[in-house]
N, C-alpha and C positions, 0 to 999 in steps of 0.2 A: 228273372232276368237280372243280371249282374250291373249293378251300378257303375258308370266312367267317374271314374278318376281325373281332371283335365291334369296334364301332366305338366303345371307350372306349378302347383302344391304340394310341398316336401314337407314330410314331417318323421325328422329324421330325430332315431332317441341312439341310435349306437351308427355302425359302419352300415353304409351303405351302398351299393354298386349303381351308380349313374349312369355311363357308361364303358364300354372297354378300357381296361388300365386306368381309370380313373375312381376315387373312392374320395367322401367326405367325410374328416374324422372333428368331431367335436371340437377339441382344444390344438388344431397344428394349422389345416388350412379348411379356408371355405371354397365352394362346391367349384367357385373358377379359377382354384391355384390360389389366390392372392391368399397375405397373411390374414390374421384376426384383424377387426379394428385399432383394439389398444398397441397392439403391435405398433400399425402405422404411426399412431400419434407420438410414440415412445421415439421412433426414428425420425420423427419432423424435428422432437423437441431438440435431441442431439445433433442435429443438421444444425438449427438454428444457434447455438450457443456454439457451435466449432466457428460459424462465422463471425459470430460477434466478439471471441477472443481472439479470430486471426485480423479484425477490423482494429481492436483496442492493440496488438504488438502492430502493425501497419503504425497506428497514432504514436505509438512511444518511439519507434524509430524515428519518425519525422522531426517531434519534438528533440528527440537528442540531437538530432542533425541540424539543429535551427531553421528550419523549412516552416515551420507551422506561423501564420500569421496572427498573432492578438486581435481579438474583437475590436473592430475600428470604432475611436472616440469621433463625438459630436463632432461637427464641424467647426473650426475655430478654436478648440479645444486645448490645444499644445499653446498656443498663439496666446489665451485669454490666461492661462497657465503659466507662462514667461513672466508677459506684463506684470500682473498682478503680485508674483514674487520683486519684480523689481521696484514695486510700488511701497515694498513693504520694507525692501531694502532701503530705498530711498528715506522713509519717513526716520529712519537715526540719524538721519544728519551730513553731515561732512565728512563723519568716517566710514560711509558706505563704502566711498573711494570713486559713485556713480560721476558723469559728469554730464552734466546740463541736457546734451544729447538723445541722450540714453532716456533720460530720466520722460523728457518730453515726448521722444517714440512711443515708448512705453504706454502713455497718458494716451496718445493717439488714438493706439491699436486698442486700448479699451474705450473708446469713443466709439470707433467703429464699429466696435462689434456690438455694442449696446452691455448695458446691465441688465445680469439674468435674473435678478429677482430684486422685487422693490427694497430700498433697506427698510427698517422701522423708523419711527421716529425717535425712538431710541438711539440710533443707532450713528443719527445726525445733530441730536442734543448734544449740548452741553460744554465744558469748555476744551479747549482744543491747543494746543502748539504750533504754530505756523512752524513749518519746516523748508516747503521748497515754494517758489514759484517761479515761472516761467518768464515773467517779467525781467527777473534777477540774470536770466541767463546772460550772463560776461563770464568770458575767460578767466578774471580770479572770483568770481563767486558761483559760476555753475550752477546759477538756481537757489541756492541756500542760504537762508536767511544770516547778514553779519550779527543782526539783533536778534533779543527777546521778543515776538508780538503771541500775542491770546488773544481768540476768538473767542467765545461766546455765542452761543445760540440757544436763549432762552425761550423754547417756544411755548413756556405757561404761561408767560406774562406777552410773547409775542416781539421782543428785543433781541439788538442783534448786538454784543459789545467786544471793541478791540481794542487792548490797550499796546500802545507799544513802547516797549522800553528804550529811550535815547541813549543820552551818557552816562555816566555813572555820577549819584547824587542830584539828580536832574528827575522832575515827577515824571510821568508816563504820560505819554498822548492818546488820551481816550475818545473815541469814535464808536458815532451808534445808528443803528437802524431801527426803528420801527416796522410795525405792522408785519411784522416774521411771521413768515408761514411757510408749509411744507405740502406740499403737494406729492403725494408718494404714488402716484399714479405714473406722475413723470417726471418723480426722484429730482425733484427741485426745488432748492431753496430760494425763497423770497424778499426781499427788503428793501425799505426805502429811508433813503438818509434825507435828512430834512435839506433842503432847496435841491432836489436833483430825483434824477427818475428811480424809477425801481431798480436795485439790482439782483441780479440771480445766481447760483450757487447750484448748477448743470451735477448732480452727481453720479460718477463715473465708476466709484469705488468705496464700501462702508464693510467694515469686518468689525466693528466694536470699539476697534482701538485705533487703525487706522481708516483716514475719509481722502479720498482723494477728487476732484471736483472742476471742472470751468466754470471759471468768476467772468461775470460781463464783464467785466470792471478789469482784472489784474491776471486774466489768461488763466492757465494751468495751476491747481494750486494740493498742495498734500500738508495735510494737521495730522497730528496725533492724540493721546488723550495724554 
């Protein structure tokens, strides 16, 4: 008796007749028309890479056209950016050209926004140039100091020292705090001058060289080194 075949098992080694006009050849097509495997994947790959360079000419048009938007900055960003250069403008003095206004918005808009990162205490040591204060703000002195004063903030020994220079030939007027300390958690300095409360030194601005700051005491204030 003749063994079945069930006829879903091919096992084809050359041509073979499936049915009418229909034939599967090893290496062209399989048994239902379509191509080989790698065929297919060969024509995805080049599918995919035709779209990905008509994606990247789409992008350079845009780009040359000024159409494409730059990755938007933090919030505050441009703003704390302004400031901060006019802060630093500020701290040369009289020939920034800044005037009192200016100099004090400036101060503001980084109040507001807060300090992004605590300075060191590095960064708040040691002696300083008083350059502008907000006190000073009149129409002929804009903020900037007519005198010499230095600050000092010796926070090894925990003293805070100001001398300020009068007239010329005349000693300097020296003023001090004790009990200096820096709290860098909430970038503030500390001190207390003997008979009177503590004062504090809010800081708003420390790059190394320039410190800019609210003093309880004498408002909006910018030192240098």
């Amino acid at each position: 008796m003749a063994a079945v075949v069930p006829s879903m098992s091919l096992h084809v080694l050359g041509p073979k007749v499936l049915s009418p006009g229909k034939t599967w050849q090893r290496d062209s097509l399989h048994c239902d028309g379509s191509p080989p495997r790698h065929s297919r994947i060969v024509a995805t790959v080049l599918g995919t890479l035709a779209g990905s360079v008509s994606i990247i000419a789409r992008r350079g048009q845009l780009a040359a056209s000024g159409r494409v938007r730059r990755r938007a900055e933090p919030a505050g960003y441009e703003m704390r950016k302004s400031a901060e250069d006019i802060v630093r403008l500020a701290a040369k003095g009289r020939v920034s050209g800044l005037q009192a206004a200016e100099v004090v918005k400036a101060l503001e808009t980084l109040e507001a926004l807060g300090i992004e990162a605590p300075p060191s205490a590095s960064d708040v040591s040691g002696s300083f140039l008083l350059v502008f204060s907000s006190s000073l703000a009149l129409p002929f002195l804009e903020g900037f100091m007519p005198n010499r004063e230095v600050i000092n903030f010796d926070l090894s020994c925990g003293r805070m020292h100001l001398a300020i220079d009068t007239l010329p030939f005349l000693p300097a007027i020296d003023m001090f705090g004790d009990s200096l300390s820096y709290n860098s958690s909430e970038c503030c300095l500390c001190y207390r001058r003997p008979g009177s409360s503590a004062s504090t030194w809010q800081v708003l601005f420390a790059d190394g060289k320039v410190l800019a700051a609210r003093s309880s005491v004498t408002g909006f204030n910018i030192v240098r080194r």
